[in-house]
SELO-702439 format. One line per field, with one value per residue: residue number from 1; residue in one letter; x, y, z of N, C-alpha, C in turn. Coordinates in steps of 0.02 Angstrom, whole numbers, plus 50000, padded with zeros to 5 digits. Example, Ala and Ser with C-alpha at 12.3 -4.5 7.8 and 13.67 -1.06 7.14 Angstrom:
pos = [1,2]
code = [A,S]
neast = [50660,50642]
nnorth = [49716,49888]
nup = [50390,50354]
caeast = [50615,50684]
canorth = [49775,49947]
caup = [50390,50357]
ceast = [50660,50645]
cnorth = [49835,50002]
cup = [50390,50394]
END
This chain:
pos = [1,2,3,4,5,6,7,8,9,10,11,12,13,14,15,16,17,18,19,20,21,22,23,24,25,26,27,28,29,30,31,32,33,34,35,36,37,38,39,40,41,42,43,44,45,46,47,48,49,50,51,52,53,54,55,56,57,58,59,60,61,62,63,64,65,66,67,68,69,70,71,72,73,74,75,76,77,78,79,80,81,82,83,84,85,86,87,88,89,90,91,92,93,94,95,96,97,98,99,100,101,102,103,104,105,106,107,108,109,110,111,112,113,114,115,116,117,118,119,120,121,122,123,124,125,126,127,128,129,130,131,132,133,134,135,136,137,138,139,140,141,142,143,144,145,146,147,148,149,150,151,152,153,154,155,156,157,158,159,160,161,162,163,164,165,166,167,168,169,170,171,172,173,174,175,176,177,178,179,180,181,182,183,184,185,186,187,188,189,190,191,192,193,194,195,196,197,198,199,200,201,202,203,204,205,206,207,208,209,210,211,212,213,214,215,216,217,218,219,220,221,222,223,224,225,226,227,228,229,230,231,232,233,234,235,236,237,238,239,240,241,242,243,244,245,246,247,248,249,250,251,252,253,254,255,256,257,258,259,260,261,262,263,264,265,266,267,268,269,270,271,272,273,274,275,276,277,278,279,280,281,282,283,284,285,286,287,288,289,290,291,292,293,294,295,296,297,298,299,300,301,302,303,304,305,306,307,308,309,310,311,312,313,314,315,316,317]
code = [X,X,X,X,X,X,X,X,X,X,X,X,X,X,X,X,X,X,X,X,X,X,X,X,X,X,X,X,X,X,X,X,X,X,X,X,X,X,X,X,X,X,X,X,X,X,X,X,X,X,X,X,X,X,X,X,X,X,X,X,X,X,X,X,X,X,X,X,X,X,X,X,X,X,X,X,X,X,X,X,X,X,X,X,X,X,X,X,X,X,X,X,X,X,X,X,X,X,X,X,X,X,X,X,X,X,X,X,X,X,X,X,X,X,X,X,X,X,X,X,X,X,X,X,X,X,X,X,X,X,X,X,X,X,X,X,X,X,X,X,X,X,X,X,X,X,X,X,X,X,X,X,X,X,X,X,X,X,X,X,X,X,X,X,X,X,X,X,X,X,X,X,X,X,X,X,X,X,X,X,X,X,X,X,X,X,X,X,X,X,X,X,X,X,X,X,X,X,X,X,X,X,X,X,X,X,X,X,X,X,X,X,X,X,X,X,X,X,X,X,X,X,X,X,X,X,X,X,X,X,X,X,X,X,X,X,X,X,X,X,X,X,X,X,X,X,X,X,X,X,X,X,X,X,X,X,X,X,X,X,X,X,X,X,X,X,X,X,X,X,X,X,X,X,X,X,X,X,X,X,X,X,X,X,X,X,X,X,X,X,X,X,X,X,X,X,X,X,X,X,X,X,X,X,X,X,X,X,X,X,X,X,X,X,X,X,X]
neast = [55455,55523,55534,55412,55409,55475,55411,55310,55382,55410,55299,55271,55374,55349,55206,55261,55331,55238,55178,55265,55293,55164,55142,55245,55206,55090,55140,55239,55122,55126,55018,54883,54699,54572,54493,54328,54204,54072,54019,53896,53809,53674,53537,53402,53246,53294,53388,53557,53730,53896,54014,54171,54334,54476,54654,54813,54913,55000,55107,55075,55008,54834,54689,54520,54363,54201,54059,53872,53814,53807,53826,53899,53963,54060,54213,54366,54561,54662,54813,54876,54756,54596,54432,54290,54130,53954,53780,53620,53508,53357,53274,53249,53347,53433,53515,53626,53715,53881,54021,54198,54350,54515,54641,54791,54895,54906,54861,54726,54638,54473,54375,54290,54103,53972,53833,53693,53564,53406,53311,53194,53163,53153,53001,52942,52949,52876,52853,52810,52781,52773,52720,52790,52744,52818,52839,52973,53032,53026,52960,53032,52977,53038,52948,52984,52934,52944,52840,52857,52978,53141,53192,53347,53297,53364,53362,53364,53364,53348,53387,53325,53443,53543,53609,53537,53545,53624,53634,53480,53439,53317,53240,53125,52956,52920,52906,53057,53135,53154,53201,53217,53247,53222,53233,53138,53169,53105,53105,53038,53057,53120,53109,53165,53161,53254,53244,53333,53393,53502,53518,53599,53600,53466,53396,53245,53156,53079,52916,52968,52915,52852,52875,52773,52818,52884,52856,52944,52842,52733,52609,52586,52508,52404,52294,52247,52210,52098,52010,51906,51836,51789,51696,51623,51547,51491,51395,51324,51265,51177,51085,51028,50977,50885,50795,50733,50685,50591,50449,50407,50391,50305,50183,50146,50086,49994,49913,49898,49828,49694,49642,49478,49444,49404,49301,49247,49106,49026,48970,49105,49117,49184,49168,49083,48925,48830,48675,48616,48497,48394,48340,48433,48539,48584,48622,48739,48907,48942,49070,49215,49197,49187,49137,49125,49109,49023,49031,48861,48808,48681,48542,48435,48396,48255,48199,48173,48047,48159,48274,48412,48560,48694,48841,48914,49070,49189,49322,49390,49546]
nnorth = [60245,60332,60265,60297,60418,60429,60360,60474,60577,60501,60483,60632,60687,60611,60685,60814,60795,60752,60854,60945,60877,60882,61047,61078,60972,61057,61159,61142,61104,60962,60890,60909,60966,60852,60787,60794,60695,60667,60588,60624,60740,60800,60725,60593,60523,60402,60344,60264,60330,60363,60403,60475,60488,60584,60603,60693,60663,60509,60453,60418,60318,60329,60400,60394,60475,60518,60599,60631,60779,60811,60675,60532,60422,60332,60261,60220,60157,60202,60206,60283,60268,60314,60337,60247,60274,60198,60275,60271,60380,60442,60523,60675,60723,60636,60720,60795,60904,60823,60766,60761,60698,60695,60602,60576,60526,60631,60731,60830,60862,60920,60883,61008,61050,60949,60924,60839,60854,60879,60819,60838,60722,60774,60756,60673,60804,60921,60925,61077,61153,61283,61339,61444,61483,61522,61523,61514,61466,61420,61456,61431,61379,61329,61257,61196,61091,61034,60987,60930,60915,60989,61137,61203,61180,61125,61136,61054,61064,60953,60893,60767,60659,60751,60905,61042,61175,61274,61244,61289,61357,61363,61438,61463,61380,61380,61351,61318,61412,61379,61477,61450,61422,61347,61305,61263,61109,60999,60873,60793,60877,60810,60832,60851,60872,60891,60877,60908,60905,60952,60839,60703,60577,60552,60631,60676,60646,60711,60666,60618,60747,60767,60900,60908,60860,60961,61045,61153,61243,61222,61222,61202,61243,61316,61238,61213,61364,61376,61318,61326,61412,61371,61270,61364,61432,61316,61293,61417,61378,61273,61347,61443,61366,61288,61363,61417,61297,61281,61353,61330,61186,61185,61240,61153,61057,61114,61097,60995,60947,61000,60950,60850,60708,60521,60414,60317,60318,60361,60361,60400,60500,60526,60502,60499,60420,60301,60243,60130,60083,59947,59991,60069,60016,59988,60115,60238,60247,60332,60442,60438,60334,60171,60005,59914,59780,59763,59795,59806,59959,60003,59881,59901,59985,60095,60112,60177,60073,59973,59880,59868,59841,59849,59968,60104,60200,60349,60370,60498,60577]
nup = [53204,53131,53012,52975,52941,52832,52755,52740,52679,52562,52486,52471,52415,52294,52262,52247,52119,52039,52036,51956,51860,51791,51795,51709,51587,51538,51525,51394,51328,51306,51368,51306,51310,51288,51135,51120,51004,50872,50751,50675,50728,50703,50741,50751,50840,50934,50892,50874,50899,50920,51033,51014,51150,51124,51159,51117,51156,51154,51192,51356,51479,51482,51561,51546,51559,51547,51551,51566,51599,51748,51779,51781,51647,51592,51617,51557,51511,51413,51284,51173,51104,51054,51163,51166,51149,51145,51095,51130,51060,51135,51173,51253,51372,51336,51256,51283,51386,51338,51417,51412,51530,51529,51614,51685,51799,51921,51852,51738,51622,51549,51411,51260,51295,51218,51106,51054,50935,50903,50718,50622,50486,50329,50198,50068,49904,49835,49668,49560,49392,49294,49135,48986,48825,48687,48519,48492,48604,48777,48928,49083,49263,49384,49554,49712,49865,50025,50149,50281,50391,50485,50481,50420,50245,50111,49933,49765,49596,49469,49291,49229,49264,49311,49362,49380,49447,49592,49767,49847,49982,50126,50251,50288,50273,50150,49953,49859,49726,49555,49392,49202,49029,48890,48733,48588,48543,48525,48594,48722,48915,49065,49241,49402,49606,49739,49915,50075,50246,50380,50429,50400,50249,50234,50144,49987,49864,49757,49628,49464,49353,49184,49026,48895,48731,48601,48443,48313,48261,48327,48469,48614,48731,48666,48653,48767,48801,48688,48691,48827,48751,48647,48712,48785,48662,48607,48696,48696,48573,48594,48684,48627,48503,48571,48637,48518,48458,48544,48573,48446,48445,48568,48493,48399,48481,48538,48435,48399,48488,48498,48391,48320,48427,48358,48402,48368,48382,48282,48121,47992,47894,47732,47610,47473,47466,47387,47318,47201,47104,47032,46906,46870,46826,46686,46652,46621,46730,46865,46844,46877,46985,47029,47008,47163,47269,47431,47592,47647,47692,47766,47766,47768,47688,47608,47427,47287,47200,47215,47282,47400,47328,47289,47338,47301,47334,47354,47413,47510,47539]
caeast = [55437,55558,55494,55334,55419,55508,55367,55268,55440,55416,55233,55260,55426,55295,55179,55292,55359,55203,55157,55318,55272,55107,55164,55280,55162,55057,55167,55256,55086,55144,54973,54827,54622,54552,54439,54256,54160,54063,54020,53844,53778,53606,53505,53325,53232,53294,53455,53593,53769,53949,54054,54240,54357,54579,54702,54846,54961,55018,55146,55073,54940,54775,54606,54453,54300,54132,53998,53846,53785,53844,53820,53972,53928,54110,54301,54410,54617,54675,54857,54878,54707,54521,54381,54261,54060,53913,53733,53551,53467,53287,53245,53285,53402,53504,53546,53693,53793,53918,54112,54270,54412,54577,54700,54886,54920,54854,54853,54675,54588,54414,54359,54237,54060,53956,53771,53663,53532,53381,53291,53146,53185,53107,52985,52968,52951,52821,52877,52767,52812,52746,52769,52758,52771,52820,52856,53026,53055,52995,53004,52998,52983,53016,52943,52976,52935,52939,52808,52884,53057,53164,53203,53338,53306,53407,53344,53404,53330,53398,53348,53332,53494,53579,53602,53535,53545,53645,53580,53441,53422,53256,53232,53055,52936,52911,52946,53114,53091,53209,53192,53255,53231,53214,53235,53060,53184,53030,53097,53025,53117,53085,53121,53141,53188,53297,53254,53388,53404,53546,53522,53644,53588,53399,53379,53205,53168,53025,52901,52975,52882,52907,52851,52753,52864,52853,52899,52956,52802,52688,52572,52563,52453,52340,52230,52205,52184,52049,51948,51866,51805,51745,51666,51576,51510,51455,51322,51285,51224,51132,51038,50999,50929,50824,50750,50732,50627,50540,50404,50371,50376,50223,50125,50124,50081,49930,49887,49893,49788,49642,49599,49437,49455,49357,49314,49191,49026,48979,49017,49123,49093,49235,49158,49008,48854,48754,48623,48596,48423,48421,48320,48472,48594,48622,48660,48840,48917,48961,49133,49265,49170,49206,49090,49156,49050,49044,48983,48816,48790,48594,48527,48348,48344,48220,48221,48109,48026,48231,48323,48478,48611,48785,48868,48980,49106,49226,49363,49434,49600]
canorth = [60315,60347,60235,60311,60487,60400,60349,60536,60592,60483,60525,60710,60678,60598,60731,60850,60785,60737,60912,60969,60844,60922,61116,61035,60951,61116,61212,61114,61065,60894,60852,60949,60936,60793,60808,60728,60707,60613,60582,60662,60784,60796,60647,60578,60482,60316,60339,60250,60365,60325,60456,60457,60554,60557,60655,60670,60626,60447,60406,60431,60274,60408,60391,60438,60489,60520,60624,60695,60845,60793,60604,60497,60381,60275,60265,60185,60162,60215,60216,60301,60273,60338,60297,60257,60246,60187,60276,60260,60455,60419,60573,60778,60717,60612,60771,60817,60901,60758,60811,60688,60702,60653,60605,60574,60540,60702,60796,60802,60922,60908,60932,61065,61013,60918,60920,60808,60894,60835,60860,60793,60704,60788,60694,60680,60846,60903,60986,61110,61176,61332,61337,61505,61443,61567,61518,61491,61447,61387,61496,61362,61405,61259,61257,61116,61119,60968,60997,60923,60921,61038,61183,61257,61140,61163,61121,61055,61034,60917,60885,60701,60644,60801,60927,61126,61232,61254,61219,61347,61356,61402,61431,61462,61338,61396,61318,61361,61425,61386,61479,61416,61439,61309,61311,61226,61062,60959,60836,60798,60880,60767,60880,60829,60924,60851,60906,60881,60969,60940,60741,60646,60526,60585,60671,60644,60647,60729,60641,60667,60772,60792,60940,60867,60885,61022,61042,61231,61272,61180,61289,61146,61294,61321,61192,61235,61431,61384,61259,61347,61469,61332,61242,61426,61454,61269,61313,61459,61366,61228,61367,61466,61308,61245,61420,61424,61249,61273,61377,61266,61129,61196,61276,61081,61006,61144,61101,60922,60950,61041,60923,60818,60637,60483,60349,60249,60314,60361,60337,60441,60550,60528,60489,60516,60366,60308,60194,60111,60034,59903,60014,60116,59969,60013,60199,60250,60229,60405,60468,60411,60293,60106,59966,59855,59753,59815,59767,59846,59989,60001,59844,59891,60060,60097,60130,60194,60028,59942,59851,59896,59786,59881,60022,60144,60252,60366,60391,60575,60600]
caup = [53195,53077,52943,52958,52912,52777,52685,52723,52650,52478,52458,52469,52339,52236,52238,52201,52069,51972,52016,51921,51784,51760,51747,51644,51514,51531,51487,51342,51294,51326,51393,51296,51304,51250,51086,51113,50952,50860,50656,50662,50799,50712,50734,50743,50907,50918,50823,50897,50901,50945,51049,51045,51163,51115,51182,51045,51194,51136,51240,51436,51482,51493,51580,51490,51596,51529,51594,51546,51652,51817,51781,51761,51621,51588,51627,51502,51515,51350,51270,51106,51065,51084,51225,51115,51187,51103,51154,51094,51080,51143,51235,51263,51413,51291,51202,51318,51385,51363,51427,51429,51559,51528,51672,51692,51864,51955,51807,51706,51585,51506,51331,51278,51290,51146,51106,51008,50908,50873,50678,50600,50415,50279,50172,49970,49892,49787,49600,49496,49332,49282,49073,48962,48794,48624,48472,48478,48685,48833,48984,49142,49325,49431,49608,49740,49917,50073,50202,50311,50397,50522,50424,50344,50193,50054,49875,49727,49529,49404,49226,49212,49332,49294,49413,49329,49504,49653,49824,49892,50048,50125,50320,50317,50266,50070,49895,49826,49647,49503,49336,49162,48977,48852,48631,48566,48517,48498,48654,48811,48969,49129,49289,49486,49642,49795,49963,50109,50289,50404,50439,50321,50233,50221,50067,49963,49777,49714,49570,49415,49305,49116,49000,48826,48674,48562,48375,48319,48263,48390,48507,48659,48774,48634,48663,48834,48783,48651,48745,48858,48699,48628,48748,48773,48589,48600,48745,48684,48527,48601,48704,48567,48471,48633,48634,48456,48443,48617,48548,48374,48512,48610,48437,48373,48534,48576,48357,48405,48568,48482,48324,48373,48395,48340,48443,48331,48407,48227,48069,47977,47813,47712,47536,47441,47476,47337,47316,47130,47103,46984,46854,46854,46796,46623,46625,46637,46793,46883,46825,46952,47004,47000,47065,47207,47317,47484,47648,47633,47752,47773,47729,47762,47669,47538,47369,47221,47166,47212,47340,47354,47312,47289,47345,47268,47374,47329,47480,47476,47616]
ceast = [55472,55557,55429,55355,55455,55438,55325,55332,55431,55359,55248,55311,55376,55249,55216,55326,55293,55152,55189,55292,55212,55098,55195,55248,55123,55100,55223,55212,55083,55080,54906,54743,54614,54505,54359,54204,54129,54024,53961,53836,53712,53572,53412,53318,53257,53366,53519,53671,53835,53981,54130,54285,54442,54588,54774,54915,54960,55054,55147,55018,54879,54717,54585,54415,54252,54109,53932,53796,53831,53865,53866,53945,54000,54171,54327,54511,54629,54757,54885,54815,54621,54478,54335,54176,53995,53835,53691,53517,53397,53234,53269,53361,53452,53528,53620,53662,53819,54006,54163,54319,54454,54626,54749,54906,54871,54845,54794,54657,54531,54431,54307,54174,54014,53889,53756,53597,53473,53315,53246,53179,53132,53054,52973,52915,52884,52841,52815,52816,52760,52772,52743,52782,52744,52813,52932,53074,53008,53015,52957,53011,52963,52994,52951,52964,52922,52920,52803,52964,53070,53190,53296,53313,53338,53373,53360,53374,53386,53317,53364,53395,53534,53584,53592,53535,53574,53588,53554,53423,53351,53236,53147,53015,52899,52929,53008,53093,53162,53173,53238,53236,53243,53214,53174,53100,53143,53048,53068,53077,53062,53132,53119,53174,53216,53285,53293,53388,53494,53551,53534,53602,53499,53363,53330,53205,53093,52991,52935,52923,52904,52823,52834,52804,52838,52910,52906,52882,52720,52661,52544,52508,52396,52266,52209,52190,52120,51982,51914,51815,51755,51689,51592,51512,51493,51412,51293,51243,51171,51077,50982,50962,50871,50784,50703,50656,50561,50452,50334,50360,50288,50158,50101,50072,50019,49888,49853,49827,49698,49627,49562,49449,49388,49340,49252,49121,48995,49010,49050,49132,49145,49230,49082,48982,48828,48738,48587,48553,48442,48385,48389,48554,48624,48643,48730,48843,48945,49046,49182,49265,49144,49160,49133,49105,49086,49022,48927,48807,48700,48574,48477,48344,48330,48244,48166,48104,48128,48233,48403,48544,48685,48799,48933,49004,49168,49259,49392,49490,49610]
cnorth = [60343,60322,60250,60376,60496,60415,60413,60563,60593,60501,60591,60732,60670,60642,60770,60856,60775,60822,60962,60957,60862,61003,61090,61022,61008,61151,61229,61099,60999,60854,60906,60928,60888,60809,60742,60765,60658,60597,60605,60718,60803,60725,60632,60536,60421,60304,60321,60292,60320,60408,60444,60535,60538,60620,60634,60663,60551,60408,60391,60358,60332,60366,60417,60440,60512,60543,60660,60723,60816,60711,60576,60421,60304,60289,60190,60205,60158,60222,60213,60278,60285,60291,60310,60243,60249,60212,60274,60334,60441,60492,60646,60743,60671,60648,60758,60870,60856,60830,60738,60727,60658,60645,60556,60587,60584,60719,60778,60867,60899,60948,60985,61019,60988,60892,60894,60860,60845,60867,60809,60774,60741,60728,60723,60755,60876,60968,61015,61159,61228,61342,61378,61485,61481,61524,61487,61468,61444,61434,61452,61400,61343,61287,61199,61146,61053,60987,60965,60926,60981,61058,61184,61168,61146,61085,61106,61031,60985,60911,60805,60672,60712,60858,61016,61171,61203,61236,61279,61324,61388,61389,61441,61412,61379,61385,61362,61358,61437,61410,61465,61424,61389,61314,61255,61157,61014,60891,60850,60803,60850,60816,60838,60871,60866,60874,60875,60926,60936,60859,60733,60592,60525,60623,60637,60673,60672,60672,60665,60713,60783,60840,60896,60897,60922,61020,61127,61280,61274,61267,61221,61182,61319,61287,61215,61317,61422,61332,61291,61418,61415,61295,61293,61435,61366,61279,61375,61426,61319,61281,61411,61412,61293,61317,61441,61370,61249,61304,61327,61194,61142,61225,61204,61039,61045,61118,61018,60901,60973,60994,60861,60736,60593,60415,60296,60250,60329,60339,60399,60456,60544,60496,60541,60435,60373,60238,60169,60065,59991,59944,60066,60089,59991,60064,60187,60274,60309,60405,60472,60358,60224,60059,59929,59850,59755,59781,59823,59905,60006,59959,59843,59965,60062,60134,60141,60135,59979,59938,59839,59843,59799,59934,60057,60185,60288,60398,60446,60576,60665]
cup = [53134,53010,52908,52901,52878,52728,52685,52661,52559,52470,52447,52407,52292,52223,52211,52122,52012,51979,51976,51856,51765,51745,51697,51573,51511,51485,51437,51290,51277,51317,51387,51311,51278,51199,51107,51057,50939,50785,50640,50737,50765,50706,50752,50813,50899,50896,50879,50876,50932,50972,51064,51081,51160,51141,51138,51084,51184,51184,51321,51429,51515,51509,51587,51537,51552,51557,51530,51582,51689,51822,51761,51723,51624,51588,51582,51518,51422,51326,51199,51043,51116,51143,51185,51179,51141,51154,51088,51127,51069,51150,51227,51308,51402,51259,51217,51372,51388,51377,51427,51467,51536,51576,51654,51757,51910,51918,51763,51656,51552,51453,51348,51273,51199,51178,51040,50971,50865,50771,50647,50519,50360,50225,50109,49951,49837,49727,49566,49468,49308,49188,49024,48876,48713,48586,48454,48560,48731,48887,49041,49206,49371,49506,49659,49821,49981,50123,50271,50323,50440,50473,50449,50308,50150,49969,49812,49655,49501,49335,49215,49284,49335,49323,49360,49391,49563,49698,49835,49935,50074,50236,50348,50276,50168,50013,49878,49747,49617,49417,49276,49079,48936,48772,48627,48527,48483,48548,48713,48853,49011,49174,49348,49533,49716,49869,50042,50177,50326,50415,50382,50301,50222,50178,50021,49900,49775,49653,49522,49349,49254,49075,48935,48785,48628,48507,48389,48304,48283,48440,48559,48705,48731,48637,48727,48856,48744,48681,48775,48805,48670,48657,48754,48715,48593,48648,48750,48606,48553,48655,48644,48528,48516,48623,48564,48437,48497,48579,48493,48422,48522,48542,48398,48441,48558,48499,48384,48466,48551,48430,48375,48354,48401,48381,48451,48342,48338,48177,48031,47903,47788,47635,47528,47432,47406,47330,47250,47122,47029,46908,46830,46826,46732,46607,46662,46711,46808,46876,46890,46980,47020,47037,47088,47251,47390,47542,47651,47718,47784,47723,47708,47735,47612,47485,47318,47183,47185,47281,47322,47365,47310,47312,47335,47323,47347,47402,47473,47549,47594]
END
């Protein structure tokens, strides 16, 4: 009996005492919260994470607990270093709440809680250049904007690798706009824009775009100011011409339509006929008038005392 109320004896010593030793570390700070963190807290589906939880108590042997919500995920014995845990965020109910306990005997405290966060990655950006262009400068107005991605975004130009504007930030889904001024050097500037949200390591690049080169007294927007003038006064001439010939068109083509045609049923008049009897051989031949032998056209027609043998023609066009 008395051995029994021995050993209630040392148990109840022992509590007391590690209930001493825990005001104690309280209230030395001996034995503070444990920190649970972990090297991102925004992340994407799928994305594997590491969570560690220390207590900057070194010299006690400490055990780590794990939970998240109510769920007790892992216990670890730790001594002067972290409970480290490796998870895969699939889901909403992998967010968190995660918590870590630390115990020392009886004595325990949790950290504060820690939530994962989930954010879509932005994707590549898209730059326009807006370009106002004097005589002696360039006035540029970059725009960039990534239609996708969890907002904020934050935005960033460069000139070639070269960085020309801080970060803008933009929480609603709308290009950020950088303006800039340029001397008419007569080089090409190449431009790009950076867009980035909270996920590390996710940051996209815009195409680069480059402005044409311009001498000092170059007019690079001229051409595409006078073009459309021209283009103009060229279809106003070719209507004016079509309207112009249309007419003389149809006054040939009704001229052409109206003369009578020939289509061999007779013969056609186009000289002067004559018929030279042989008593009429030696007088002078009619003035113009040359003999050539002919294919006779009326072989059987008469003649005063003659048969007629040649025929003269004189062709008039």
């Amino acid at each position: 009996m008395w051995k029994k109320s021995f050993l209630v004896f040392l148990f109840s010593l022992s509590v007391q005492k590690a209930a001493l030793d825990c005001k104690r570390m309280r209230k030395t700070n001996e034995f503070p919260s444990p920190n649970l963190h972990s090297k991102m807290s925004t992340v994407v589906r799928g994305q594997n994470v590491s969570l560690s939880c220390f207590s900057e108590n070194t010299s006690r042997q400490i055990t780590y607990s794990l939970f998240r919500g109510e769920k007790h995920l892992e216990i670890q014995d730790r001594k002067g270093e972290p409970m480290t845990l490796n998870l895969r965020i699939s889901d909403a109910q992998d967010l968190g709440p995660y918590k870590c306990k630390a115990q020392v005997s009886n004595c325990f405290k949790y950290s504060r809680e820690f939530n994962f966060i989930f954010v879509d990655p932005v994707t590549a950006p898209v730059l326009n250049i807006s370009v106002i262009q004097t005589k002696t400068d360039q006035y540029i107005m970059l725009r960039c904007i990534s239609f996708n991605g969890s907002l904020p975004i934050n935005y960033t130009f460069f000139e070639k690798n070269i960085t020309i504007s801080p970060a803008i930030s933009k929480d609603v889904r709308e290009p950020a706009e950088f303006n800039l001024t340029n001397n008419n050097s007569g080089e090409g500037k190449e431009y790009k824009c950076e867009a980035k949200n909270t996920l590390p390591d996710h940051a996209k690049y815009s195409q680069p775009v480059t402005i044409p080169s311009t001498g000092g007294d170059s007019c690079p927007l001229c051409l595409q100011l006078l073009l459309p003038g021209l283009l103009l006064v060229l279809m106003v001439i070719i209507l004016i011409l079509a309207l112009w010939m249309l007419p003389k068109y149809k006054a040939r083509k009704a001229m052409k339509d109206n003369v009578p045609r020939d289509y061999g049923n007779r013969p056609m008049e186009i000289g002067i006929y004559a018929n030279i009897c042989e008593n009429q051989a030696g007088e002078e031949s009619v003035p113009g008038l040359e003999p050539k032998q002919s294919v006779p056209i009326a072989e059987h027609e008469a003649c005063n005392d003659c048969k007629t043998r040649y025929v003269y023609s004189e062709l008039i066009f």
